[in-house]
N, C-alpha and C positions, 0 to 999 in steps of 0.2 A: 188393506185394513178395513176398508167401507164392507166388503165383501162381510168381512168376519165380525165384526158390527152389529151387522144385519141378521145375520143367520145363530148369531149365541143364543139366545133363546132358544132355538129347534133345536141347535146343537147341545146345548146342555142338557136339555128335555130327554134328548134321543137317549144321548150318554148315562142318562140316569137309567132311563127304562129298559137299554138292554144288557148293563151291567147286573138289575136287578132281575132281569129274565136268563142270565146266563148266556148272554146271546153276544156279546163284546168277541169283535177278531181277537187276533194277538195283539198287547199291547206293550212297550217296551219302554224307558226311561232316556231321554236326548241328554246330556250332558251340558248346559249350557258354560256354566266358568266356573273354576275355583281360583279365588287370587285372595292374597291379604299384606300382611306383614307377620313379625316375628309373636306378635302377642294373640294373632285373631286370624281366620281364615273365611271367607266369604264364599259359602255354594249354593247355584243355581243350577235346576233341571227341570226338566218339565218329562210327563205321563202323556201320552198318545197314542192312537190307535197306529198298528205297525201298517199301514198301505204300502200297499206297492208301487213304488216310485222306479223308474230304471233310470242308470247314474247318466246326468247328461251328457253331451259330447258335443264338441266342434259342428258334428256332422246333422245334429238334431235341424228338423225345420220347424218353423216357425208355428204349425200348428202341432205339435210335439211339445214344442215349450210353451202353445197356451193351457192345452191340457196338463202339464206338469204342474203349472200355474195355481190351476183351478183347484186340483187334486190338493196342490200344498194347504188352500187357504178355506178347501171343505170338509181337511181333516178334522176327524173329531179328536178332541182336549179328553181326558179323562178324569175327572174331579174326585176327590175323594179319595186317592189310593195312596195306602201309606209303604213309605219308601224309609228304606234304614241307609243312613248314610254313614260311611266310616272315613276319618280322617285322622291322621298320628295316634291311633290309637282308641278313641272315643269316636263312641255310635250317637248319633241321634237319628230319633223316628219321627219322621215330618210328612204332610198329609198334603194332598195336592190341593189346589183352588180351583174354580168356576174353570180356569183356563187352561189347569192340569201342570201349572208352576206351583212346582216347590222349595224352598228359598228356606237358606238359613247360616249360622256362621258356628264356627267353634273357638273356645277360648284356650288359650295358655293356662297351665296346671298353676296355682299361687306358687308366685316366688320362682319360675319356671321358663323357660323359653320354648314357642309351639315350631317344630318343623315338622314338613308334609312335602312329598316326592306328588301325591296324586290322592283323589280320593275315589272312594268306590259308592256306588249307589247301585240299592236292591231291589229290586219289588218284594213288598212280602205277597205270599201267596193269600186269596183268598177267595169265598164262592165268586166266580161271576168273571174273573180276572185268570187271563192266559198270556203267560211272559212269551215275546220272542225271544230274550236273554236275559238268561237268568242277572247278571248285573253289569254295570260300563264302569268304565275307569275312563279318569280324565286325569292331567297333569296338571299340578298346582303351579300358578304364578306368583312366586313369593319372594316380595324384596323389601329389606330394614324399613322401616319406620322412618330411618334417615337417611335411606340412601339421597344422593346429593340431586339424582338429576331423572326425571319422567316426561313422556311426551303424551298428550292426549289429543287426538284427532277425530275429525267428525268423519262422516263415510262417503254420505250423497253429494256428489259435486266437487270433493276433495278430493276420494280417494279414487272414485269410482264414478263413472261420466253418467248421471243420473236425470238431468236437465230437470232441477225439483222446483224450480218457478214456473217449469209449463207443461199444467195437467195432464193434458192429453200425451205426449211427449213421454211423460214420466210414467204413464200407465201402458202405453204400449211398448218401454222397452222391457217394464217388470216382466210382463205377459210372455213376451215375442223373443226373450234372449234367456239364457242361463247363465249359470257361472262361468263357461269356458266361452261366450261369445260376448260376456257384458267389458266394457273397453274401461281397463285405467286410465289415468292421466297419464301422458307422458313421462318420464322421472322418478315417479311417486315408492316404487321400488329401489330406486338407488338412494335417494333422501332420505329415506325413512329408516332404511340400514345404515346408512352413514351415522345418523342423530341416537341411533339406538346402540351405535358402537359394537354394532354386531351381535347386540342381545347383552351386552353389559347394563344397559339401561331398559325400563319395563315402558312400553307401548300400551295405552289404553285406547280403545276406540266406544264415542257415544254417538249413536243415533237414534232418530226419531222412528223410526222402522220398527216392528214390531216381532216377538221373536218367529214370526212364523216363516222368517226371510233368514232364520240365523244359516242352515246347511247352505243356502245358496250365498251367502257372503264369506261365509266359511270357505266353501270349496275355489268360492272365484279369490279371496287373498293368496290360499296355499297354490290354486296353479298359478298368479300372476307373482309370486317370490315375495308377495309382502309380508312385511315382518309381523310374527302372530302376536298376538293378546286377546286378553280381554273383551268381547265385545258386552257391551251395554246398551242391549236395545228396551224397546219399550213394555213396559208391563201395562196391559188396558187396564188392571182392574177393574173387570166389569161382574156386576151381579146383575140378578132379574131386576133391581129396585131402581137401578141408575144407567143401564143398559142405551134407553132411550138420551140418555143427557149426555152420552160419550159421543167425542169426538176425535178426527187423528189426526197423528202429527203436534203432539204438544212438544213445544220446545222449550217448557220449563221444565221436562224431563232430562232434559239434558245437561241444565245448569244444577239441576238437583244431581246428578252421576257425578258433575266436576265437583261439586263442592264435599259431595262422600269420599273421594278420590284425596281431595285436598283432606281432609280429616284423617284418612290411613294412613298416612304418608305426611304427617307434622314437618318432617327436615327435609323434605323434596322439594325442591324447586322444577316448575312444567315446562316445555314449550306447546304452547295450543296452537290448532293449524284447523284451518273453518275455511271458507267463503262466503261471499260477497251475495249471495242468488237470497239467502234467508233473514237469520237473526245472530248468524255467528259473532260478530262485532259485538253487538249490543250484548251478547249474553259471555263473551270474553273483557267486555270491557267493566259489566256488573263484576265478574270474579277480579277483577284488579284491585276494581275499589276495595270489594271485602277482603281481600287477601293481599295487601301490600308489599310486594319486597317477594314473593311465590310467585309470578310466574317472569320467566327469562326471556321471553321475545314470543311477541303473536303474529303469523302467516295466516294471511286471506287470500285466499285467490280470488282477480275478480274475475267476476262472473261476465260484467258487460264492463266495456273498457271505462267507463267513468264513474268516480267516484262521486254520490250525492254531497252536496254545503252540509247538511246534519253530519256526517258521519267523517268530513273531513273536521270539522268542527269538533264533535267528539276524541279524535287523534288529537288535535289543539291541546283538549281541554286535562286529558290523559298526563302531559308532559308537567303538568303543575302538580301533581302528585309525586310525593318522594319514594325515591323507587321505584318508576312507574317504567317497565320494559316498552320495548318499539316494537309499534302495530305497523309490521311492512305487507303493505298492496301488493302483490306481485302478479305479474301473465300469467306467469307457469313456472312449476316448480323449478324451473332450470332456473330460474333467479334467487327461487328462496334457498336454494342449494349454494348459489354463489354468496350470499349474505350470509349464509351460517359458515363457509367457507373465510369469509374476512374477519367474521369475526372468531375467529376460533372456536365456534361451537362442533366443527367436526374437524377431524385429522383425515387427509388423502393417503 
């Protein structure tokens, strides 16, 4: 992300002048997510130049995945390019940002209920823009308003062995691995489909990561069996004006996703599942207060085996709340498996 930080300005610049010289490779629309409920549907994608990336593998070395790296996070963003989206019926025309995301939702006809199998996203054609494909399809994740039961999980350190308390650490695995060599946790595949009921219930994942990571978390859940969703990474919004004042890693990004999350889904009750390495607690334990009686039990993993006086204190202070679910510590997921296990949150 520091990388991309750094380099928007050149990037943007670039993006502008060889769009307006006709001078732009092929460019193609990613797919980020479509997900809502019965009344509203939520799509995101993004506009980027098509490089050539070749698809990684087991076998890649280590300087193979830093250039893969490089490549992902010097691609250029396309800004400006408007994209017709169709979903159940109704188009709308949405115009890419500084970052080449473009973001938008559709509503329910009055009096009407919205369903969507998938939606489609176009480039329109115009001077300066050369489509790799003419449009993508992605599949909609659509569940009531009331359905009873959702799980929201964070990535780094949860899902996916990330060591995001130790800089260095955490920059040479981004670099130096891909999708088929980055390591889950233990379990994290059979938990996760157990609680998700084998896809009876919708899976949201938020992280602090930025979407320029999305294919490579994409391709590392679908080969390690986790169960799909959502991903909710981070939008810089960066412009020329505020470029310099941006920073990464905000993790009130994340407690702003849950609490959107929480508003689509009024009659849902969650389970959140975080660790112990950042602010997960503290920013599961803000969504408690505000949302009393929503969410069903919160999983941390720790990170280091002991738990700080603050944040056993804060568990303390949790249970005086009416309604307030159990925040379980656990090793490894092979615990919080067995605690969803007693307690009948899953069936064997």
């Amino acid at each position: 992300m520091i990388i991309r930080l750094l380099t928007f300005p050149f990037r943007y610049a670039i993006s502008k002048i060889k769009k307006w010289l006709g001078n732009l490779d092929k460019i193609k629309v990613e797919p980020l997510y479509a997900f809502g409920n019965e009344e509203c549907i939520f799509v995101k994608a993004r506009v980027v130049e098509a490089y050539r990336q070749s698809r990684p593998s087991e076998k890649n070395n280590r300087f193979q995945n830093v250039l893969a790296a490089l490549r992902r996070y010097a691609g250029s963003s396309v800004p400006d390019a408007r994209v017709t989206v169709t979903c159940a019926g109704q188009q709308h025309v949405l115009e890419s940002d500084e970052e080449g995301i473009v973001s938008g939702k559709f509503r329910a006809p009055m009096g009407k209920k919205l369903h969507a199998d998938s939606v489609i996203f176009k480039l329109q054609e115009e001077e300066g823009l050369v489509r790799e494909h003419k449009e993508e399809e992605i599949p909609v994740c659509q569940f009531s308003k009331n359905h009873p039961t959702g799980i929201i999980s964070d990535i780094d350190d949860t899902v996916l062995v990330s060591h995001a308390t130790e800089i260095g650490k955490k920059l040479w695995l981004s670099v130096s691995k891909n999708a088929y060599t980055r390591r889950p946790f233990p379990g994290v595949s059979k938990f996760y489909h157990a609680l998700t009921n084998a896809g009876e219930h919708p899976i949201f994942y938020v992280s602090s990561s930025d979407w320029n990571l999305f294919d490579m978390i994409k391709d590392f859940m679908d080969f390690r069996n986790i169960p799909s969703g959502p991903l909710l990474l981070q939008d810089l919004h960066l412009n020329l004006k505020n470029i310099w004042k941006s920073g990464g890693g905000n993790h009130e990004h994340k407690l702003e996703k849950v609490r959107m999350l929480l508003a689509i889904y009024p009659g849902m009750n969650f389970f959140l599942i975080g660790d112990s390495g950042q602010h997960d607690p503290e920013l599961y334990e803000q969504v408690i207060k505000e949302h009393p009686g929503r969410v069903k039990t919160v999983y941390i993993r720790k990170v280091k085996h002991e738990i700080t006086e603050e944040r056993m204190e804060m568990v303390h202070n949790l249970k005086e709340i009416p309604n307030s679910p159990e925040v379980i510590f656990v090793k490894d997921t092979e615990e919080a498996l067995k605690h969803a296990l007693e307690h009948s949150f899953i069936v064997q």
